[in-house]
N, C-alpha and C positions, 0 to 999 in steps of 0.2 A: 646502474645495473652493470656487473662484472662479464666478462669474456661467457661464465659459464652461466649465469642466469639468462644470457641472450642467446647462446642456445637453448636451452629447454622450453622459454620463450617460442624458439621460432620453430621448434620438433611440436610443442605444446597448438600453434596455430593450425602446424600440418595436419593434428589429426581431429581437427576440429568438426564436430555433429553440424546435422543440419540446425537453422538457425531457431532457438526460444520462441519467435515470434511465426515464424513456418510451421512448427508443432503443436502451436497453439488454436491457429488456425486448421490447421487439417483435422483435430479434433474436434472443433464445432463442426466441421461439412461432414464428418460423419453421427453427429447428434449425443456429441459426450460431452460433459464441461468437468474443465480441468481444474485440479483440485490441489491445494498445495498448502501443507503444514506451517510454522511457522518456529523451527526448529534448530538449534544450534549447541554443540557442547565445546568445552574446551580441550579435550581427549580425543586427539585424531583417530584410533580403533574405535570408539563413541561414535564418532561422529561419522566415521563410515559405516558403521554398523546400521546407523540413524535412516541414514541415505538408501541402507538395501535394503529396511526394512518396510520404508515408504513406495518403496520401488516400484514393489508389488500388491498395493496394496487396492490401487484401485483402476477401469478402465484408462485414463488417460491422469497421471500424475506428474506433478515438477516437482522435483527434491529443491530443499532451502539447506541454505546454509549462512546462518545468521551471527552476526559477529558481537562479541565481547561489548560490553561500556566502555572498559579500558582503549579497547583501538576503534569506536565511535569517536572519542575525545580526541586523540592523538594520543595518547599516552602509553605507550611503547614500553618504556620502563617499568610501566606498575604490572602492565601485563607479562610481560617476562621474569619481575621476581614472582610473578604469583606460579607460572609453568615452574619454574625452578624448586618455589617450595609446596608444590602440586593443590593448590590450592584452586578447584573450580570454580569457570568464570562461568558467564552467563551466556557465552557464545563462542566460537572458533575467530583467534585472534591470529587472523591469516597473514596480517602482518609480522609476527612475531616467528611464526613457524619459517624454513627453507622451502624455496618452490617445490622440493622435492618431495618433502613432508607433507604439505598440502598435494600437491598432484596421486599423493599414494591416497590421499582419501578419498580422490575420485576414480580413482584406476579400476576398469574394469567394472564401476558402479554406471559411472556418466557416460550414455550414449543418444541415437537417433530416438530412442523411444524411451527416454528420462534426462531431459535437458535441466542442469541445476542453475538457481538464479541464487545470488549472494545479498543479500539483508543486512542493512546497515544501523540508520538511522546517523548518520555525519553528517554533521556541517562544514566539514575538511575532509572529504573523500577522496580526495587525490590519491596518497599513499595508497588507499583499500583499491580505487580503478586499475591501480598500475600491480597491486601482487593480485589480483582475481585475473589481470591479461596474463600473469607470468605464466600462469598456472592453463591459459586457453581458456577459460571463462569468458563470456560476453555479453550476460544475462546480470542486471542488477536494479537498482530502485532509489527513491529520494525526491528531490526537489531543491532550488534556494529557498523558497517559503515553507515547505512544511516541514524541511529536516532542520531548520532553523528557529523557527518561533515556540514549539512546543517543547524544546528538548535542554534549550539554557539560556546563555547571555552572549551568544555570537552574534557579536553588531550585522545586521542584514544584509549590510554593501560587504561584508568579509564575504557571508554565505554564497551571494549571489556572483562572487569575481571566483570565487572558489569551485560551484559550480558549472561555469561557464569553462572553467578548465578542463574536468573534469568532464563535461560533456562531450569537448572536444576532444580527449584523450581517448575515451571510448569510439567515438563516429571515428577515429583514425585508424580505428580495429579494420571500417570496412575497408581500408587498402589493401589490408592481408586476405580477402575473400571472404571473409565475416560477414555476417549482418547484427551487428551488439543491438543488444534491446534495452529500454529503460523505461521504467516502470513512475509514473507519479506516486506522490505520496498525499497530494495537495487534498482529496477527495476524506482523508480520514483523519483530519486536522484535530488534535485533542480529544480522538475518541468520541466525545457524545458532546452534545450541547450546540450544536454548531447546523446553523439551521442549511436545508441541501443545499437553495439559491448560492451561496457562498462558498460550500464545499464544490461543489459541480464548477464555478468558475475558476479556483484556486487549480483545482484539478487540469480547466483545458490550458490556463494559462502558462503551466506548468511542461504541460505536454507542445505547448505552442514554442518555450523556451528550449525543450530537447531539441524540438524540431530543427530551431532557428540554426541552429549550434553542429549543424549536421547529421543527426540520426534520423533514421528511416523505420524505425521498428519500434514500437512505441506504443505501451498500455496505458489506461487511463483509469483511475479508482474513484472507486465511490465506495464507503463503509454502510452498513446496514443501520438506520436508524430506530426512532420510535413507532414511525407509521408506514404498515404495508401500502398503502395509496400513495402516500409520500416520496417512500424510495420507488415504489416504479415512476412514478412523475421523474423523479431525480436522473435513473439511470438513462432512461428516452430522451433529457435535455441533455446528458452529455455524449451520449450517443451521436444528437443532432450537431451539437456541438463538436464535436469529433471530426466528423463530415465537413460540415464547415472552413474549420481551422487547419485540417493536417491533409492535403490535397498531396499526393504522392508519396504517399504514408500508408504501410501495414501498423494498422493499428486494432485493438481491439481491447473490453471494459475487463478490468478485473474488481469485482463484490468480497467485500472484505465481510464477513461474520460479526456481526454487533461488537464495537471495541470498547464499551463504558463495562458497568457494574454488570459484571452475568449471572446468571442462573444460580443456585448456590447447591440446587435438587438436582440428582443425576436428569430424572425425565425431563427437568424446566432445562438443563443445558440442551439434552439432545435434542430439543423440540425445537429451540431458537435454531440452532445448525441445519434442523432439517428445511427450518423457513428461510433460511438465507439462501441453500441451494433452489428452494423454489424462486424465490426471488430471481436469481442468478437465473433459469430458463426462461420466465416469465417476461425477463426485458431483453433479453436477447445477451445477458454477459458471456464473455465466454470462460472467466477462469475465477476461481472461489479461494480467497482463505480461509482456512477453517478456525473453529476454535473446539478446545477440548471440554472434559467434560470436568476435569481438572483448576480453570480457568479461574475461579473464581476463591484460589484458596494458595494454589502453589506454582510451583513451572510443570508440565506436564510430561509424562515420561514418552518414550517413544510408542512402547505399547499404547496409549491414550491417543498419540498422535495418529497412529495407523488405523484404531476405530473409529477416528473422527472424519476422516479421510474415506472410508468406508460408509460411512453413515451419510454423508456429504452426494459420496456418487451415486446411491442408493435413491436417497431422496432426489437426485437431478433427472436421473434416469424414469423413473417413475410417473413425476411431473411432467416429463419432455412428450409423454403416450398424451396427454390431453392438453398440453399446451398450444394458443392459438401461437399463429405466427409473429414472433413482436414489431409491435409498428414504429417509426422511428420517429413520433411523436405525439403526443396525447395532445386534441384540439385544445387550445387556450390554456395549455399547458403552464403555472405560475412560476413552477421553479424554472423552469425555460427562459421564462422572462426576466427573474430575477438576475439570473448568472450570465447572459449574453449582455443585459445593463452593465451589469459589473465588469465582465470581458471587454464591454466597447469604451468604458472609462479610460482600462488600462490602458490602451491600445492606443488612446487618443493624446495621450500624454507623453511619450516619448518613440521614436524610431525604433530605438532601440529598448526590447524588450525590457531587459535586466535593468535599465534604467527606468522602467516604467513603471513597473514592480517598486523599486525604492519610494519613486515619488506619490504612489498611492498609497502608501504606508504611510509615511507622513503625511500626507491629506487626510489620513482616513479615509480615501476611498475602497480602501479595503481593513476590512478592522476584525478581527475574529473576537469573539467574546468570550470572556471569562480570562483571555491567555494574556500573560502578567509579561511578558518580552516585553524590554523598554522602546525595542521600533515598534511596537503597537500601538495606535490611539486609545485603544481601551474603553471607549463613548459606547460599544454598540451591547448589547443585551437578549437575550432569549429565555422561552420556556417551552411547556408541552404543554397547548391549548388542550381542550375538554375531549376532545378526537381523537387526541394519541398525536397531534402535528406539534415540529417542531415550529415555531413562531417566534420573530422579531418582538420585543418589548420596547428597545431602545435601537435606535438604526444611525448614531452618529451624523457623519457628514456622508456617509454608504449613497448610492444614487439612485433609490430602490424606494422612495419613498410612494410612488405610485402602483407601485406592484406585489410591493411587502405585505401580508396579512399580520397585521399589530395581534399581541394575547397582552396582558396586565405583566405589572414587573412584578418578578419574584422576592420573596420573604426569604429567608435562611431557612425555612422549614420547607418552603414553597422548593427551593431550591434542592434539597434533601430529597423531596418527593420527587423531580426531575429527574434527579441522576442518577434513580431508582424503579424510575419509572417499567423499566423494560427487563429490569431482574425480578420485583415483584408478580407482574403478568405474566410472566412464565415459570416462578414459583409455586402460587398460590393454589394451584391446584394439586401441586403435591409436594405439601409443606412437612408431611409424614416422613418425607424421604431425606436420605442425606448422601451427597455429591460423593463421588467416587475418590 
């Protein structure tokens, strides 16, 4: 960093908002859950345009600003000829822009009452930690397991030394008076198929590794699955698990909106979005990604984004008039069981986290199904029993053989019908309609 990026650097710290995970919080104690797009251009006037438009769109929102392929990869180059011969990316390639360029797309947008978090999906997020500080940012997301396995062929021990850096480079934010936040990603592994036991552990262990690594501010995910009974079981065990693990920890759940095959009918989209935010009050979350009504054909525009976001708080607000109060765990609770198994595996295996992680990969003690990453054992298996539950078929050398509920292994049709399962039930009654 030059003479003049360490300035704007430390002008950029000075006028740094109250903290992501403060805002987040003071939103749930006044009974609103926060609601946050999933949004990113590669046209800084776009993308602060994006930011004022979500601004206001609903009681308690966070603007996203989600980065490029190109500078997920590292690949700097391909993203700069693309700005050069104006060719839109898929995201704001904040490495490629000047601090200056970036800080003007927050200017005057980013304050105490719209803190913006930055979106990645890196398995090398160094680079991305260090220009989202330049810029005063301290709000961002990932994991070494889930911004790793799902996304290519970065050998696991790279992911996990990479975010170990990277973790630390953020928690060195709080010397400046900061509190940087970071968000798991563990909770919405591959989208669908991924039964919650597994997801909920990836998830705490994930946030267990923020932890270790020095942050104090710290959300935990879980994605919305096939079964409403399900995901509330899901979010209550890592709720518990939250409690457990992160003892002098601001922390709190964010519910990601169904991330498989969605809706294809305008009404089947908004219906699943309106049952995520119920979801999302129901277990106590406190912050919701949305999805559009878009989702299931193109990228969504901002207009789609800001109704979705509307629709979201709509339905939370709504739900929150008769919502019981949520309890922080359902009696004999199975995904509970599942993921504190799997948690106590990790745990047991190495001091040191990041090393514990590697070695339950290779053991297969932790095994995600269907995900073709060569540090995967690839042994374990699921479907969607007769109920709408996600269900083990095949459980490897996983340590959950006691507490796993078995369904039959999946056919290739079987399989079809799975990862469809949750677009057709909220199609099918209005199969007349066609998505926006």
């Amino acid at each position: 960093m030059n003479a003049v990026d360490k300035a704007d650097a430390v002008n950029a710290l000075h006028r740094r908002p109250p903290s992501f995970g403060r805002f987040v919080a003071e939103a749930q104690a006044r009974g609103a859950l926060v609601v946050q797009p999933r949004m990113g251009f590669s046209d800084p006037a776009l993308m602060r345009a994006g930011l004022r438009a979500t601004k206001g769109a609903a009681d308690a929102v966070v603007g996203t600003v989600t980065i490029d392929s190109y500078t997920r990869v590292g690949d700097e180059p391909s993203a700069v000829r693309a700005l050069r011969d104006r060719v839109p990316l898929n995201g704001f390639p904040i490495t490629s822009y000047s601090p200056h360029t970036a800080a003007w797309v927050l200017d005057g947008v980013r304050d105490a009452g719209f803190p913006v978090q930055v979106r990645h999906g890196s398995a090398r997020p160094q680079g991305i930690i260090a220009a989202l500080a330049r810029v005063g940012l301290d709000a961002t997301e990932g994991g070494p397991v889930s911004y790793c396995l799902p996304y290519g062929r970065t050998p696991l021990l790279d992911s996990v030394r990479n975010w170990q850096e990277s973790c630390e480079a953020l928690a060195a934010l709080r010397a400046t008076g900061a509190e940087p936040h970071l968000e798991t990603f563990g909770g919405c592994m591959l989208g669908q198929l991924c039964p919650p036991g597994l997801l909920v552990a990836i998830s705490a262990l994930e946030a267990l590794f923020f932890h270790r690594a020095g942050l104090r501010s710290i959300s935990l995910s879980y994605a919305q699955q096939t079964s409403p009974a399900q995901d509330r079981e899901a979010v209550h065990a890592l709720r518990r698990l939250a409690g457990e693990l992160l003892p002098d920890t601001d922390w709190h759940i964010v519910l990601y909106t169904y991330m498989g095959l969605y809706p294809s009918t305008r009404r089947g989209a908004l219906d699943l979005l309106e049952r995520s935010a119920e979801l999302a009050v129901e277990t106590g979350a406190a912050r919701l990604i949305v999805k559009t009504t878009a989702e299931s054909h193109r990228i969504p525009t901002v207009e789609e984004n800001v109704e979705a976001l509307g629709v979201a708080s709509r339905a939370a607000a709504a739900r929150h008039v008769t919502a019981a109060v949520p309890r922080g765990d359902l009696a004999g609770n199975p995904v509970y069981a599942e993921a504190r198994a799997l948690v106590d595996a990790v745990l047991e295996l190495d001091a040191d986290l990041g090393r514990g992680l590697l070695k339950a990969f290779a053991r297969g003690l932790l095994d995600v199904p269907y995900c073709l990453h060569p540090d995967n054992a690839g042994r374990s298996r699921s479907t969607v029993d007769r109920e709408g539950r996600l269900v083990w078929t095949e459980t490897g050398a996983m340590p959950i053989g006691l507490v796993s509920r078995r369904g039959r292994r999946l056919t290739a049709a079987g399989l079809y019908d799975a990862l469809s399962f949750v677009q057709r039930r909220h199609d099918t009654p209005h199969t007349q309609e066609v998505a926006a």
